[in-house]
C-alpha positions in Angstrom: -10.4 -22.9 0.9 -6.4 -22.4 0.9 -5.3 -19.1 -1.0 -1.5 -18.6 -2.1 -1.0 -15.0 -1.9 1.3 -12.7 -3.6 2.5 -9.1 -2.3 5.0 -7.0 -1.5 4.1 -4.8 1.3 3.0 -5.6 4.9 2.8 -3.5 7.8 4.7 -2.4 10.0 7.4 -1.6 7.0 4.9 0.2 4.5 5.2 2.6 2.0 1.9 3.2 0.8 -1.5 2.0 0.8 -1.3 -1.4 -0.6 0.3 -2.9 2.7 -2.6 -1.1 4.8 -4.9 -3.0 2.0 -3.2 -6.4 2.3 -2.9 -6.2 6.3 -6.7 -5.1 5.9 -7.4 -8.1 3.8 -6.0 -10.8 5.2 -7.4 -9.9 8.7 -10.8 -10.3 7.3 -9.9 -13.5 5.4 -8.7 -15.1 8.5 -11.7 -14.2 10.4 -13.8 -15.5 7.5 -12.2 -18.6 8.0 -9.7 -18.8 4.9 -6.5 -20.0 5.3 -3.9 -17.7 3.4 -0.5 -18.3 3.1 1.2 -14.9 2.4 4.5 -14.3 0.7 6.5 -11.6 1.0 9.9 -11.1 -0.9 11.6 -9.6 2.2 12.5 -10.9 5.8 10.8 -8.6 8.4 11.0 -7.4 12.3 8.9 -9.5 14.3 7.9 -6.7 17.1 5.6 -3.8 15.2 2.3 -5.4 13.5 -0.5 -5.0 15.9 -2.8 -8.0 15.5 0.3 -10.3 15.1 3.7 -10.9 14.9 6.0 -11.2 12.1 8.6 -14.2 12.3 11.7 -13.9 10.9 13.8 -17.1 9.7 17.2 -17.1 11.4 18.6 -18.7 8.3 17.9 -19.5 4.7 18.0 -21.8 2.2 18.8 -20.6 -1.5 16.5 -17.6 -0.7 13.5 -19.1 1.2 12.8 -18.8 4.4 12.1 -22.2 6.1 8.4 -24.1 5.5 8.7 -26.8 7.7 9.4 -28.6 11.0 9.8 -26.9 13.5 9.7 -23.5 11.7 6.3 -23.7 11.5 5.7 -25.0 14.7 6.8 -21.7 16.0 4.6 -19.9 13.1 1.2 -21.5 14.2 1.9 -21.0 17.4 3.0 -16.8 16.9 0.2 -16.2 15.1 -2.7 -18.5 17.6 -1.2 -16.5 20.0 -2.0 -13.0 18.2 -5.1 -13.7 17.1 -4.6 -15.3 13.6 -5.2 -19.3 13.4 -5.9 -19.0 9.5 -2.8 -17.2 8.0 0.4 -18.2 7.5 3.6 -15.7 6.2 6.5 -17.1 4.2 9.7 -14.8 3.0 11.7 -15.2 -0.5 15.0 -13.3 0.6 14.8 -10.9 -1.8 15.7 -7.0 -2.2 12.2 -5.9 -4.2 11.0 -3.1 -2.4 7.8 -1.5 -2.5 7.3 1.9 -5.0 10.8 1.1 -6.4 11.7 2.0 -9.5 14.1 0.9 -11.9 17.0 3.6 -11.0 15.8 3.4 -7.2 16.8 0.0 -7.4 19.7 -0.2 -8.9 20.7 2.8 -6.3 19.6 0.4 -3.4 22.0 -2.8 -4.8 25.0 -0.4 -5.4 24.7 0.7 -1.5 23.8 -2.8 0.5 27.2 -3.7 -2.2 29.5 -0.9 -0.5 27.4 -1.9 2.7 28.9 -5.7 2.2 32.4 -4.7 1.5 32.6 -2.3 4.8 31.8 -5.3 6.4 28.4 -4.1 8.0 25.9 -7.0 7.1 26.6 -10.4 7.9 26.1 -11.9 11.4 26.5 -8.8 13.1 22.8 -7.5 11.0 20.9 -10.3 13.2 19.1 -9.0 16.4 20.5 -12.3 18.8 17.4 -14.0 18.5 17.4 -15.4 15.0 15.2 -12.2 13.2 16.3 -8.8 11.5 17.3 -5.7 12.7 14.6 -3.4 11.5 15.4 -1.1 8.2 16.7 -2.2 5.2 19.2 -4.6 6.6 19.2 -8.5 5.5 21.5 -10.9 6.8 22.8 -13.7 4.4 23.4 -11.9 1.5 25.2 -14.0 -0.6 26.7 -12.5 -3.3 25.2 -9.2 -3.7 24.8 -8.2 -7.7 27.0 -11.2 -8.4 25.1 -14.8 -8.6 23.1 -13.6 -5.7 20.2 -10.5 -6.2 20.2 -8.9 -9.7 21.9 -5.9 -10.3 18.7 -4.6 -12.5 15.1 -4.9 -10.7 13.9 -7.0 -13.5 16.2 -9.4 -13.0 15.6 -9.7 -9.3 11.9 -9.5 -10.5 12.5 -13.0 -12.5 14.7 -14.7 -9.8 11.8 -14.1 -7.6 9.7 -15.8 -9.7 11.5 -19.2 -9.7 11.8 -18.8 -6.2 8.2 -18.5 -5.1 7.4 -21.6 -7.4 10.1 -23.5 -5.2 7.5 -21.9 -2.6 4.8 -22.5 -4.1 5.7 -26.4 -4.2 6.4 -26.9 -0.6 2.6 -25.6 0.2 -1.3 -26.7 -0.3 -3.3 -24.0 -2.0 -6.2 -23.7 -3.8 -6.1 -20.0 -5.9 -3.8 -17.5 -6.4 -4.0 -14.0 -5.8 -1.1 -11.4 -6.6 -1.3 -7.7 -6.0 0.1 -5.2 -8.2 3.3 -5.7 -10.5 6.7 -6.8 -9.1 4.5 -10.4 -7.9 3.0 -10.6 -11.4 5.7 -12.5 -13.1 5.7 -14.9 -10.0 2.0 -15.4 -9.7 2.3 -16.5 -13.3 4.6 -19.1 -12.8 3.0 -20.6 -10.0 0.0 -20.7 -11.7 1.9 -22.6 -14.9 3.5 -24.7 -12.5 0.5 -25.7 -10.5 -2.7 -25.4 -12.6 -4.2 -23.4 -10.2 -7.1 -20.3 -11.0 -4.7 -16.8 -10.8 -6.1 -13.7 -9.8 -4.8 -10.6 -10.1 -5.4 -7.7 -7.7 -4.8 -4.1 -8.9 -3.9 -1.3 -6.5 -2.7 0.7 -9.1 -1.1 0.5 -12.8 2.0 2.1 -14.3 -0.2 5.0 -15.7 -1.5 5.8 -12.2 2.6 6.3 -11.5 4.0 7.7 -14.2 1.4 9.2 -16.4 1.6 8.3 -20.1 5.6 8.4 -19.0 5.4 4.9 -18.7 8.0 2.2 -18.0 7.1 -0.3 -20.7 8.8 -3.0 -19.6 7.0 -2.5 -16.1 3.6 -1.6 -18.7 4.3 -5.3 -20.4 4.8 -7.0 -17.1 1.4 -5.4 -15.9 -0.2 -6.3 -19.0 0.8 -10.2 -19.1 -0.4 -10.7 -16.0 -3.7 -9.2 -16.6 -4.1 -11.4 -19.7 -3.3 -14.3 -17.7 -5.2 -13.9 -14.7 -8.3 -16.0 -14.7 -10.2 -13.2 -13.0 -8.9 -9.4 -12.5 -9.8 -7.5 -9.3 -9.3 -3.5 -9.6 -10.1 -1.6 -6.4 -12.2 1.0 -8.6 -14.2 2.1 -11.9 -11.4 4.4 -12.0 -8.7 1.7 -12.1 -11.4 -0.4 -14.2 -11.5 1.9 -16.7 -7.6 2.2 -17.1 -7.3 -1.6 -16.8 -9.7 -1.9 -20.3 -8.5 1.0 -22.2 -4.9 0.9 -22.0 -4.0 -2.8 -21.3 -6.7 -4.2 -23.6 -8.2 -6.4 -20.7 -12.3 -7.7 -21.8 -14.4 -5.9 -19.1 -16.0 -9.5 -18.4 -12.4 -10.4 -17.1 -12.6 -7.3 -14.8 -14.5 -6.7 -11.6 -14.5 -3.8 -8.9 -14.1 -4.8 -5.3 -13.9 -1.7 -3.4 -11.1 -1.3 -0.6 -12.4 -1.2 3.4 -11.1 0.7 6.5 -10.2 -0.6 9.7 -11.9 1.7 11.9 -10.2 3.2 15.1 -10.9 2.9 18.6 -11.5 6.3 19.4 -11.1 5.7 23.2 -7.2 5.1 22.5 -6.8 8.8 21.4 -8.0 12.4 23.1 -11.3 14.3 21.9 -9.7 17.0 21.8 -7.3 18.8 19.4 -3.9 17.9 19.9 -2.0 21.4 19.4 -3.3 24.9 21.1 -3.4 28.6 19.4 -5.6 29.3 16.5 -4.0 28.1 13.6 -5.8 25.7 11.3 -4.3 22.5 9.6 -4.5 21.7 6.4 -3.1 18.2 6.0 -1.8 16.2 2.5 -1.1 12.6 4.0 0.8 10.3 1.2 4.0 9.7 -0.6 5.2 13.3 -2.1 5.2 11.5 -5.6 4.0 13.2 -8.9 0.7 10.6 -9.0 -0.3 12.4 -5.5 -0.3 15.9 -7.1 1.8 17.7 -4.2 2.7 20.9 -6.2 -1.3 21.7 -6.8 -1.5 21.4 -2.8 1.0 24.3 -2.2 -0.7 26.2 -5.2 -3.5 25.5 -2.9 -2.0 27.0 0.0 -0.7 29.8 -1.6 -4.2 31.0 -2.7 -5.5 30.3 0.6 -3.2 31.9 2.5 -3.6 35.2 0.2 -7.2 35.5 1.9 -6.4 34.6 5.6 -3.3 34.1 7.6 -3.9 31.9 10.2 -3.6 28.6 8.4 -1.0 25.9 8.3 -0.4 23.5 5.7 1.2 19.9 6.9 2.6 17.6 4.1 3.2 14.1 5.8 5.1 11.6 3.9 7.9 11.4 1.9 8.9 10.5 -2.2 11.1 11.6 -4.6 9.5 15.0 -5.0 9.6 16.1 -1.2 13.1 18.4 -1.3 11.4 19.6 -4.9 8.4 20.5 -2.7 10.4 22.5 0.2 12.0 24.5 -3.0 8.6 25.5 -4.2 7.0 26.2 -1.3 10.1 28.4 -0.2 10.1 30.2 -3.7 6.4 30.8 -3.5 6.9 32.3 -0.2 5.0 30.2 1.8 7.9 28.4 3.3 7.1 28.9 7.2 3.3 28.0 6.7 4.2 24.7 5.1 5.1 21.9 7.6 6.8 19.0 6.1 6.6 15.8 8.8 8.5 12.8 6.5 7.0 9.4 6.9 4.8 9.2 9.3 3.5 5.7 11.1 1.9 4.7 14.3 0.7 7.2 17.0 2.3 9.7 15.1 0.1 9.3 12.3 -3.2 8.7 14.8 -2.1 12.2 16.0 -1.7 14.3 12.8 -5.4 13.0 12.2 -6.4 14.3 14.9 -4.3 17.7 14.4 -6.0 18.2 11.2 -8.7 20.5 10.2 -9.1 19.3 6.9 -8.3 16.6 4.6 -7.4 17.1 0.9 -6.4 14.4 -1.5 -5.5 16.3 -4.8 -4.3 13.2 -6.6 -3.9 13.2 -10.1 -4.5 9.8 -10.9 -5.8 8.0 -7.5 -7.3 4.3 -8.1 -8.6 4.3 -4.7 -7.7 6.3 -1.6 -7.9 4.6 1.8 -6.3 7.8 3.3 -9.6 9.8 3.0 -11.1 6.8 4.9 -9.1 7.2 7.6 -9.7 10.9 7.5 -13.3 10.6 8.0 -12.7 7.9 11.0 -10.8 10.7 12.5 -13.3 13.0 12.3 -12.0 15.6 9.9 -13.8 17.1 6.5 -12.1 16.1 3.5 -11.8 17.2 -0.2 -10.8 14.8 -2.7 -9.5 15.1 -6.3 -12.3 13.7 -8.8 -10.0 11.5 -10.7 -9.5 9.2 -7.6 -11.5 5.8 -6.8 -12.9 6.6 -3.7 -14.6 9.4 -4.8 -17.3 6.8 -6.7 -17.9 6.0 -3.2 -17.9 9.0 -0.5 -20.9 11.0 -1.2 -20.2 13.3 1.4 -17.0 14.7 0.4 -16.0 17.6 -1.6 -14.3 17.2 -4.9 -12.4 19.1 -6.8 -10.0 18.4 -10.3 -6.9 18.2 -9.4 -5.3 20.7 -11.1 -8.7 23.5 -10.6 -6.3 24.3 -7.8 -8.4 27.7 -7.5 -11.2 25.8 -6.7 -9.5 23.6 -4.4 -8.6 26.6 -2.7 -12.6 28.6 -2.3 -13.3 24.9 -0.9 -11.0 24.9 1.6 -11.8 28.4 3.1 -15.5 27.2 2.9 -15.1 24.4 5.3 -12.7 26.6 7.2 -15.3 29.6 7.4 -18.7 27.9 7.3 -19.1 25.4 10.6 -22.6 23.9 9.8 -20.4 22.8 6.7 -17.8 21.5 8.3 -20.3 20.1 10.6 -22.1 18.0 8.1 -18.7 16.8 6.3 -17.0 15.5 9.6 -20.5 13.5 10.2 -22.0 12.3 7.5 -18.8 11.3 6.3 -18.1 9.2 9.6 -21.4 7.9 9.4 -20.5 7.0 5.4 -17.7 5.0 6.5 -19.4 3.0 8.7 -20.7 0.6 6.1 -17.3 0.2 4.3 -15.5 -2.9 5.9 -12.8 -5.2 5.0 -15.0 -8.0 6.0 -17.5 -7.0 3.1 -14.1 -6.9 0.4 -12.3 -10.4 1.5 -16.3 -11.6 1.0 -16.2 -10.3 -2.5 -13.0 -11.6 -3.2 -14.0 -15.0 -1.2 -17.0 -15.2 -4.0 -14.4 -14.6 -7.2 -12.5 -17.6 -5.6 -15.7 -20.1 -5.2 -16.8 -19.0 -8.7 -13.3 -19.8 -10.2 -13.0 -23.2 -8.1 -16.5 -24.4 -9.5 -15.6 -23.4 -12.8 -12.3 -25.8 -12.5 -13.8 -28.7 -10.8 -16.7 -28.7 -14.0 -13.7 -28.9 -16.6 -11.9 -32.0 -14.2 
């Protein structure tokens, strides 16, 4: 079975938890025997994934990355070498970048455009040996904003589209599968070019982002694909339920595959707590966006810290509301007790795990939550907002409504005061984890695929 998939995050450049998902994903695939052909709409570093390498085109041809010849030669023999012999990556030179939106966009065009003009891209943005220089750095540009990448994102968004069915004609597949928005529009074309079954993957919707704010251009986008996806995959009854209600999708169309966790080795890190003194952490792990619920953290903290003093509260990530954040937690008074880390990847983020105390996820609007998994596979307690996903899931987990930030507060100086409670949280909660796996949601999505094949090779 040959899948032609869709995204538009991969590790080691990630934003969020879709590219965890997707590196998640296709690990399992490949070891399940599937060959995949990923796409991703930017060129990437070869030197930071750690169960393979990433191999960046040293040139391009009207946007795509080679697909042949030598080319991928050198593919099959990168990825043999680190452990993959069933997944292939291609790149569509494009500027889409994950949890962009619309202003953020145009914001990034304008500054690669000054970038060009100062004369710091061209050759002199290639590492010597034919990939990128990591960042946001392309080389080959073309015209920026002018006959080369839009100016607006949904432009760029529908240049992308004809591109990956340029692709999408160069390679063998059998099925589709897209994951969240921006690859909607392109999985739809391929699909119309090809005749191939489409799925669509949702990680999360524009009411997850914005609310009932919505973009409704980026609403419409969502929606079309949905209607023309043969099969729609949403990573929860949470997201299911949004998926029905406000796009109008049949529920029969709709299934819930829940996400998995790669679990750690814990032999790579220390038993022990990585920081000394008596102060307990209380971490928020996750871009500092209004869908993550960041301000009824610090409300949080502020009640918490009115009861006892020897607390911490650690916000790693970043997003458009993180200098919003240092204001409020500096005009609630609570400035030097809130520890704001920025992005966090790597061992850094293997060691704020292991810093923590406690876990709290007080998202308003979460359609799954691998964070909380990771948590648990670290070994800390965690409380988790009820309108999230992966609360259907983790029984032993405190939750709490977002915004009942008194009541997130009692619960954290119960785990912090009670240590048979915090006890039972850090181990039934490891042991909970133990039966979610990646292998068990590529085999899910594996059966939607067989299901939609039959169904095609009936009709022909």
């Amino acid at each position: 079975m040959k899948v032609f998939m869709l995204g538009w995050e991969f590790p080691p450049f990630i934003s969020g938890g879709l590219g965890t998902a997707c590196y998640g994903l296709t690990k399992a695939m490949d070891k399940l025997g599937l060959e995949v052909t990923f796409v991703l709409p930017k060129s990437v570093d070869t030197g930071y994934t750690e169960h393979l390498r990433l191999l960046s085109p040293s040139s391009l041809k009207d946007g795509l990355s080679r697909t042949s010849g030598d080319y991928n030669r050198q593919v099959d023999r990168v990825f043999k070498e680190n452990g993959f012999s069933n997944v292939s990556f291609r790149y569509i030179n494009s500027a889409l970048r994950p949890y962009s939106s619309p202003e953020s966009y145009s914001q990034y065009i304008n500054k690669l455009i000054r970038r060009k003009r100062e004369n710091q891209l061209g050759s002199s943005s290639l590492d010597g040996q034919g990939g990128f220089l990591q960042g946001e750095e392309f080389s080959d540009f073309g015209d920026v904003g002018d006959g080369g990448y839009g100016g607006d994102m949904y432009t760029e968004v529908r240049r992308y589209a004809a591109l990956a069915v340029e692709l999408a004609s160069q390679e063998e597949f059998d099925i589709i599968h897209i994951h969240d928005w921006m690859t909607y529009p392109a999985g739809i074309s391929v699909a119309a070019a090809t005749g191939k079954p489409l799925i669509a993957h949702i990680h999360s919707t524009e009411f997850d982002r914005s609310g009932e704010n919505v973009n409704q251009m980026i609403y419409e986008i969502e929606r079309s694909g949905m209607q023309y996806a043969d099969k729609v995959i949403a990573v929860s009854g949470w997201t299911k339920k949004i998926v029905e209600e406000k796009y109008d999708i049949d529920p029969e169309k709709v299934e819930v595959v829940h996400n998995g966790i790669d679990k750690q080795n814990k032999d790579l890190f220390p038993a022990e707590k990585l920081i000394k003194g008596n102060e307990k952490i209380i971490l928020f792990l996750g871009r500092i966006t209004m869908q993550k619920g960041p301000e009824y953290f610090l409300q949080a903290a502020k009640r918490v810290l009115e009861v006892r003093d020897d607390v911490k509260f650690v916000m790693a990530g970043s997003g458009d509301m993180m200098y919003r954040m240092i204001e409020m937690a500096a005009g609630m008074g609570i400035g030097n007790k809130v520890v704001f880390t920025g992005f966090l990847r790597g061992e850094s983020l293997n060691k704020i795990y292991r810093m923590a105390d406690l876990f709290v996820m007080p998202s308003v609007s979460e359609p799954f939550g691998i964070v909380p998994l990771e948590a648990l596979d670290n070994d800390d307690p965690v409380i988790i907002s009820k309108q999230s996903g992966v609360a259907e899931i983790l029984k032993h987990a405190l939750k709490v409504d977002f915004w009942d930030t008194d009541e997130m507060a009692n619960k954290i100086l119960a785990v912090l005061k009670y240590q048979p409670l915090r006890v039972t949280l850090q181990n039934h909660g490891n042991f909970e984890i133990r039966k979610l796996s990646w292998t068990d949601t590529a085999l899910n999505c594996m059966r939607i695929y067989e299901k939609h094949l039959a169904a095609v090779r009936t009709i022909n």
